[in-house]
Structures are given as C-alpha cells and as structure tokens.
C-alpha positions as CSV (number, residue, x, y, z in Angstrom):
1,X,47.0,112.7,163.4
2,X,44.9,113.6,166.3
3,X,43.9,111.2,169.6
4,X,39.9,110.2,170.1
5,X,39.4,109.3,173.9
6,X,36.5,107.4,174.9
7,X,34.5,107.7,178.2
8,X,31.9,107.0,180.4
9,X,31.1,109.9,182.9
10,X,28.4,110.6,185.1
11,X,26.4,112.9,183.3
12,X,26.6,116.4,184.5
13,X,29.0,115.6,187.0
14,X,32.2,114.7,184.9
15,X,35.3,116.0,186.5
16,X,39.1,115.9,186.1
17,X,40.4,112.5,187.8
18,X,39.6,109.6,186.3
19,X,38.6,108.4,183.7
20,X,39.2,111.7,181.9
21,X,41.9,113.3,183.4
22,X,44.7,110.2,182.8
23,X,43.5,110.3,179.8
24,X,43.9,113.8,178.2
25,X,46.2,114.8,180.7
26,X,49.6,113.7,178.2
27,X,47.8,114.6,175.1
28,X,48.3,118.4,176.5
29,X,44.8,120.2,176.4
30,X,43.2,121.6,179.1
31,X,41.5,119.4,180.9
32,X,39.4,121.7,182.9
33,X,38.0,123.1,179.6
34,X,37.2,119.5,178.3
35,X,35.6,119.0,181.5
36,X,33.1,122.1,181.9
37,X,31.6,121.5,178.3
38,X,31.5,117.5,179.4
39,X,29.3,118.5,182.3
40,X,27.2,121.3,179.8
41,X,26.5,119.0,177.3
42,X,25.5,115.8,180.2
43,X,23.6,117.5,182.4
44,X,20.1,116.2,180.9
45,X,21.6,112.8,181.5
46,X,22.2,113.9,185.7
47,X,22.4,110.4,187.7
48,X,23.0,108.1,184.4
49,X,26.6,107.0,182.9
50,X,27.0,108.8,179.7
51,X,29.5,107.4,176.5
52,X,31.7,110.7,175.6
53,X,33.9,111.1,173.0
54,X,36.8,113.8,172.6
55,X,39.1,114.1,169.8
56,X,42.2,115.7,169.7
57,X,43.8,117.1,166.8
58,X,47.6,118.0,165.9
59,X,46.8,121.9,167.1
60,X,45.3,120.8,170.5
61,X,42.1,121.8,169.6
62,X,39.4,119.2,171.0
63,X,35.9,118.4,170.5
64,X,33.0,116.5,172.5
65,X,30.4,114.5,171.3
66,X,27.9,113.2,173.7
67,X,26.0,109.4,173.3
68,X,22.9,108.4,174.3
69,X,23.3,106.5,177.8
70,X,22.2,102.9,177.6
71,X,19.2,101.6,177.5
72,X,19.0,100.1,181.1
73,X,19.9,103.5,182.7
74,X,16.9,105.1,180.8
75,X,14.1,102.6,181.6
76,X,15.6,102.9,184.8
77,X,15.2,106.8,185.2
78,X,12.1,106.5,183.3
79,X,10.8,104.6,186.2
80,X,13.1,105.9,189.0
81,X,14.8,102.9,190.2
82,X,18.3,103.1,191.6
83,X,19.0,99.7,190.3
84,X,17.5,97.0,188.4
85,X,16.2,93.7,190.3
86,X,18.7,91.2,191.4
87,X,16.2,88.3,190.4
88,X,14.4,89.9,187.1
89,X,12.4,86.8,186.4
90,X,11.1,86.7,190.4
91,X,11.1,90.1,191.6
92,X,9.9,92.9,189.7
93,X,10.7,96.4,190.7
94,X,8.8,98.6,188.7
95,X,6.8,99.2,185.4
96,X,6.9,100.7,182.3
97,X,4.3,102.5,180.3
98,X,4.5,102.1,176.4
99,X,4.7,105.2,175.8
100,X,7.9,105.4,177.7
101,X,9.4,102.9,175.7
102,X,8.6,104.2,172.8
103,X,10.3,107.5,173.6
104,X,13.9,105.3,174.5
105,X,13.1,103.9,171.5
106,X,13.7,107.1,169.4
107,X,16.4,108.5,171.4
108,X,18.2,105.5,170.8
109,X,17.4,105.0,166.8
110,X,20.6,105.8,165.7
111,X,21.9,102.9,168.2
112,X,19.9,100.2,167.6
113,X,19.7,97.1,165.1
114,X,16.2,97.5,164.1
115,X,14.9,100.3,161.1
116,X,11.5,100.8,162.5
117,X,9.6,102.1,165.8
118,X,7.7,98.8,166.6
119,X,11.0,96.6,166.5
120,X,13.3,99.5,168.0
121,X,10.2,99.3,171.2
122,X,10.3,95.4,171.3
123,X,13.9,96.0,171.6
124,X,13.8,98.3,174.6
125,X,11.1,96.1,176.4
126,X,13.5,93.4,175.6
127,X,15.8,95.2,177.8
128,X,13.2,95.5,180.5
129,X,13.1,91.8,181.1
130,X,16.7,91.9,182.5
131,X,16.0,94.8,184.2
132,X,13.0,93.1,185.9
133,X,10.5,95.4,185.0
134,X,6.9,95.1,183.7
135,X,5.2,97.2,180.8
136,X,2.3,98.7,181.2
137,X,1.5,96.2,183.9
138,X,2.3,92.8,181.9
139,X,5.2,90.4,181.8
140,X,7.8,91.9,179.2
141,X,7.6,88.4,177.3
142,X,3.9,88.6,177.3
143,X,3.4,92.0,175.6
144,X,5.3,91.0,172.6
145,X,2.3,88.6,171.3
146,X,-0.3,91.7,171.7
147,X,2.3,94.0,169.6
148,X,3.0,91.6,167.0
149,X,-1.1,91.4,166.5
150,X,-1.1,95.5,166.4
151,X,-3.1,95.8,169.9
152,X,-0.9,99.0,169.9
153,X,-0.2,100.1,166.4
154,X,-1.8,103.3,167.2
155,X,1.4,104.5,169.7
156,X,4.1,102.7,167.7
157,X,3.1,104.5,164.8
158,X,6.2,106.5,163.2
C-alpha cells in the first residue's frame, strides 16, 4: 500500500525543506523530482498557499495533484492585498467586483457546499466579510438582499 502526503506550499516556489522534504524524504523518492513538478503545476498560484497532494506507491512511483488555494487567498490576489484587515467590520481594505467573485466561485465548485453559481458567489462574498472587504462598493451583508431579489441574475447566470 502506497503513502499520500498532504501539503501546503507556496505556489511556484515549493522546495525541498519543509513541509515536503521531512515528509517524503523516508518514503524514498526523489524529492527534488516531486519538487520541480510541485513548482510546474503551482506556478499560476505564485504568492498564494496551495493544498498538494502526492501519493506514493509500493514501486516509488509518485503523483501530484494540485487544489485550489482557499478562498481568502484568491479574493485577496483578486484585489491585491497582502493581508486581510485586522478589524473586518471597521476597516475595510479593498473591494471586490462581482464578477470576481463569481469567477472564485467556479474555480472553487468542486470545494464548496452549495450546487449552484448564485449560492457558490454568496458563499465567496461571505468570505469577504472576514476578510474586510466590500463588493462592488457595498457592505458584504448588504449585497446579499439585492442578489436574493435577482438585481444580478444576469452575471450569476450559469
């Protein structure tokens, strides 16, 4: 039976210390290998932590599979902030157009609870309000009232 190891690595920049090299150093693969096709498959994710897994079989032969970073680290590149705000519900430190969210929305389908585009949005400006940012200018909490009366059916349309 093979090993799965289970990561989060800056994506692009993964390299052999840790996280990943304590743990596939004893399973006997080269780690440098592992590594390189980490950093191949991440680089669209530069700046943002990326969940990576590897699995190891009996023969030592290994395979990546790449997640979708979380949802704070994309509104967060989507609107270039370093970090979110330390006081979301006082300070807010950027904003996000819909059609952003909408976008993290379907990159993260296959990671969320909800089946269709307008809940999988509301879930991602959800996300905002920790974050402390706006969308498209309003309070997160706000902007739920004008989706749920399908003020903007017309962009959340699958």
């Amino acid at each position: 039976m093979g090993e799965v190891v289970e990561v989060l690595v800056p994506g692009g920049k993964a390299t052999a210390g840790p996280p990943l090299g304590p743990a596939l150093g004893p399973l006997g693969i080269n780690v440098k290998a592992v590594v390189d096709e980490i950093n191949a498959k991440t680089s669209e994710f530069n700046g943002m932590q990326v969940p990576v897994t590897v699995e190891v079989d009996d023969k030592k032969n290994f395979t990546v599979s790449v997640g979708v970073p979380p949802t704070t680290a994309l509104i967060m590149k989507e609107v270039g902030l370093g970090k979110g705000s330390g006081e979301p519900n006082l300070q807010k430190v950027g904003d996000l157009p819909l059609e952003a969210a909408v976008r993290i929305a379907r990159m993260k389908a296959d990671d969320m609870i909800s089946y269709d585009l307008k809940n999988r949005v509301k879930e991602v400006i959800g996300t905002c309000v920790s974050v402390g940012v706006t969308v498209e200018g309003i309070n997160p909490k706000d902007i739920f009232p004008k989706i749920n009366a399908g003020e903007y059916d017309s962009i959340l349309s699958e």
